[in-house]
C-alpha positions as CSV (number, residue, x, y, z in Angstrom):
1,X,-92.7,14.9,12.3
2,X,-89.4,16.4,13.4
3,X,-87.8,19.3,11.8
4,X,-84.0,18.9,11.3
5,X,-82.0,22.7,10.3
6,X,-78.7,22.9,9.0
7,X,-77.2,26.1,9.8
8,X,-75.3,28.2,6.7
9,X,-74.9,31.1,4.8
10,X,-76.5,30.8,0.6
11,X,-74.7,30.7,-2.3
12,X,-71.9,29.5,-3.9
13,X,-69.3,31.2,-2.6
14,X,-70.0,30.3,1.3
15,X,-70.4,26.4,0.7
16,X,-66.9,25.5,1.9
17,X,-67.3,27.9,4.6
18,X,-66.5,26.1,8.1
19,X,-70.0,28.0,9.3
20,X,-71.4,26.0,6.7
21,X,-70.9,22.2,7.6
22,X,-74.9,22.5,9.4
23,X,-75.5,23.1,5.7
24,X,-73.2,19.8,4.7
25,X,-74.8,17.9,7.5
26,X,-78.5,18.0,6.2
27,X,-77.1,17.4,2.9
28,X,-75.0,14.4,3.7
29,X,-78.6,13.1,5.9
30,X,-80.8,14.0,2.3
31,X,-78.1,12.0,0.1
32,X,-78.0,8.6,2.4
33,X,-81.0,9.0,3.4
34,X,-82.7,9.3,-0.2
35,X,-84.6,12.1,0.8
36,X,-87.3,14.2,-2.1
37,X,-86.0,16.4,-4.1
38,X,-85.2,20.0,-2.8
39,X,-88.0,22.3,-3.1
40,X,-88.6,26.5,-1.9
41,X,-90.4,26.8,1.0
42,X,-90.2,28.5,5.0
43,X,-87.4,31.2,3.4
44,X,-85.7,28.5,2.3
45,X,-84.9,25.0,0.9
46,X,-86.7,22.1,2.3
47,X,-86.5,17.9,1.7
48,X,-89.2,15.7,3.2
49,X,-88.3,12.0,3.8
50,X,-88.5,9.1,6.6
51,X,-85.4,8.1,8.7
52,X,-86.9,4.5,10.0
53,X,-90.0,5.3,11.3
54,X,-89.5,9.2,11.4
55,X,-90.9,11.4,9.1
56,X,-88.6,14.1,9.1
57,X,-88.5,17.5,7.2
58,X,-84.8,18.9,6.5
59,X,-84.1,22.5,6.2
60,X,-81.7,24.7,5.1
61,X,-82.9,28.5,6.0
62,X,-81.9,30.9,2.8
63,X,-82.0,34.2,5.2
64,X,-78.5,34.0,6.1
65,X,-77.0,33.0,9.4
66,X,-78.1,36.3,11.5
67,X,-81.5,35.4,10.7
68,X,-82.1,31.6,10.7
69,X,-84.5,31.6,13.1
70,X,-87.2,33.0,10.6
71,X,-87.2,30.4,8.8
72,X,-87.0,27.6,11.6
73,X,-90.0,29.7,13.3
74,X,-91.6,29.3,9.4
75,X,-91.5,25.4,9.3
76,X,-92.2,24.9,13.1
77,X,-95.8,26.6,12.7
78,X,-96.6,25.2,10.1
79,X,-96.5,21.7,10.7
80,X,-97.8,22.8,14.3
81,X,-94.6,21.1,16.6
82,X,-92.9,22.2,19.8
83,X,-89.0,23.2,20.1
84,X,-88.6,19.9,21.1
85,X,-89.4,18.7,17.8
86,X,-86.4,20.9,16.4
87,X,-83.1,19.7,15.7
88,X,-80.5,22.2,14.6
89,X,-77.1,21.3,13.0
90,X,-74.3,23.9,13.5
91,X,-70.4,24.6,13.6
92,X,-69.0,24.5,16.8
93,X,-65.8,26.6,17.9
94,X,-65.8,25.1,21.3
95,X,-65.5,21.9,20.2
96,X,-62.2,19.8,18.5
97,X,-62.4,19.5,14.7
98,X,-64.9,17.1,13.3
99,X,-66.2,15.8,16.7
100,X,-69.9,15.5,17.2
101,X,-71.9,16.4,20.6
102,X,-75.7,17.0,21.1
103,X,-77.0,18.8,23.8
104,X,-80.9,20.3,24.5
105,X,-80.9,23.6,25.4
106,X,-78.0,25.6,27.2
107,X,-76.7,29.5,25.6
108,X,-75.4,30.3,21.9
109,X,-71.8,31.2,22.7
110,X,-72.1,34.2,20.4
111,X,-73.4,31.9,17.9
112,X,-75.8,34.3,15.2
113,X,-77.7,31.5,14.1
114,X,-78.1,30.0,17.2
115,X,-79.0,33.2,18.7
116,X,-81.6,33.9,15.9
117,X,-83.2,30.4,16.9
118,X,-83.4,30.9,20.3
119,X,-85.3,34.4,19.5
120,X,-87.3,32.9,16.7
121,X,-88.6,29.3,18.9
122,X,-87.3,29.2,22.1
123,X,-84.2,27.5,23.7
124,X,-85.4,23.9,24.3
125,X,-84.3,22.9,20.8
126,X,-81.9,20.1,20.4
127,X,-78.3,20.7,19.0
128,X,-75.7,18.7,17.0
129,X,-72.6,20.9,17.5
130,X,-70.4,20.3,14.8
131,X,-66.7,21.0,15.6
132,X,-64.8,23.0,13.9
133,X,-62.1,24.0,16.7
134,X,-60.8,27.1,17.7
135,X,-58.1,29.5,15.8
136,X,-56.4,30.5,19.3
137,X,-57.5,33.8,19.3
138,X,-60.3,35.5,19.5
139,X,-59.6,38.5,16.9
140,X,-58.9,35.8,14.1
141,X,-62.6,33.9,15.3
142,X,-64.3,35.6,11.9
143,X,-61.7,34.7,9.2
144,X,-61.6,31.6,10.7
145,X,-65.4,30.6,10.9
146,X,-65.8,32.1,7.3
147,X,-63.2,31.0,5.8
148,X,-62.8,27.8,3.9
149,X,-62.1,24.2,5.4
150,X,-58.2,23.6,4.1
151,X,-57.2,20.6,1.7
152,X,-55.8,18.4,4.4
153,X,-59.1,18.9,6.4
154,X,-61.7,17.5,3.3
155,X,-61.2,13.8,4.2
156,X,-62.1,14.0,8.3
157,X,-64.8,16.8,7.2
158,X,-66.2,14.2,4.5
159,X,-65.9,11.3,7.3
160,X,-67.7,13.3,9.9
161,X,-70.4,14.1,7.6
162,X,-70.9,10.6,6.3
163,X,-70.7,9.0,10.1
164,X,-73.5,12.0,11.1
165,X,-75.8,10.5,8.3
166,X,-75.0,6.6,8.7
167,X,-75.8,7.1,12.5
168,X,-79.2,9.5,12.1
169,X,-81.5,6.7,12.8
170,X,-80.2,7.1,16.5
171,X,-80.9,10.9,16.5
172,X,-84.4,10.2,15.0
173,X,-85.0,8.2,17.5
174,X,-84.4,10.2,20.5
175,X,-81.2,8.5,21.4
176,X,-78.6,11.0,21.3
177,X,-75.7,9.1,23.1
178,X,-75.9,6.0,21.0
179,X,-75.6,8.8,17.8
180,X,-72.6,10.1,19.4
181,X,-71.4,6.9,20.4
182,X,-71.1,5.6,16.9
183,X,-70.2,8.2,15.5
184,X,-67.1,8.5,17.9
185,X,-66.8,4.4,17.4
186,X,-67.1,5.4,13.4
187,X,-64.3,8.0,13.3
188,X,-61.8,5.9,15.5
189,X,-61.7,3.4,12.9
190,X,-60.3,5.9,10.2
């Protein structure tokens, strides 16, 4: 069992939100993927299904960004796993738009959600860093992560979201550089 959190703020009016695309990223995995229905559960919204052989929970923590962690902490307990066996999906300032990198480990970069997670479980979880770029300056970091992804950006964003999910089998199975192999090799081709 591996436990795979998409970080994100609830409600309607944060879902375009460029702090949100951990959110679309667990989704996008629970659409292709044909995961169960959504149900309440570990402060927020959980969807159990397989990825090959994987059986792998998805989450979406409900207690905002600045507290993510609870709910991680929640799931991990429960089902009795290590950090290892935690996979968290976030936006990623330090990284260009709509690439994909996955690291174990390493600091938050003033990430809340991260931060939380780190408090909550430890820092030996494994990351997909979503990128979301940089808006050049750091006093404009805030609108910029909470604001919404722009009209020209919804086709890479959908792209990126749908290359994350084709490739998960990779991720499920431990093999992080073949995920962000074909997901590179996937988004080269557009």
């Amino acid at each position: 069992m591996q436990i795979w959190a998409g970080l994100g703020n609830p409600g309607a009016q944060y879902a375009m939100h460029r702090h949100n695309v951990g959110f679309m990223a667990v989704d996008a995995i629970a659409e292709v993927h044909n995961f169960s229905p959504v149900k309440k559960a570990f402060q927020g919204w959980a969807q159990e299904g397989r990825i090959g052989g994987d059986k792998i929970l998805l989450l979406k923590p409900a207690t905002f960004m600045n507290e993510s962690g609870r709910a991680i902490g929640e799931a991990m307990r429960f089902y009795k796993l290590s950090e290892s066996d935690v996979t968290v999906f976030h936006d990623e300032l330090d990284l260009a738009p709509f690439k994909v990198k996955v690291k174990i480990g390493g600091g938050t970069a003033g990430h809340n959600g991260l931060r939380s997670t780190e408090a909550h479980i430890g820092n030996a979880f494994r990351r997909v860093r979503l990128g979301i770029g940089h808006p050049g300056h750091r006093d404009r970091v805030t609108g910029y992560v909470l604001g919404n992804y722009a009209k020209a950006e919804i086709e890479p964003l959908t792209d990126m979201l749908g290359a994350v999910a084709a490739e998960a089998d990779w991720l499920a199975r431990g093999d992080d550089v073949r995920f962000m192999n074909d997901i590179a090799l996937r988004l080269k081709d557009d």
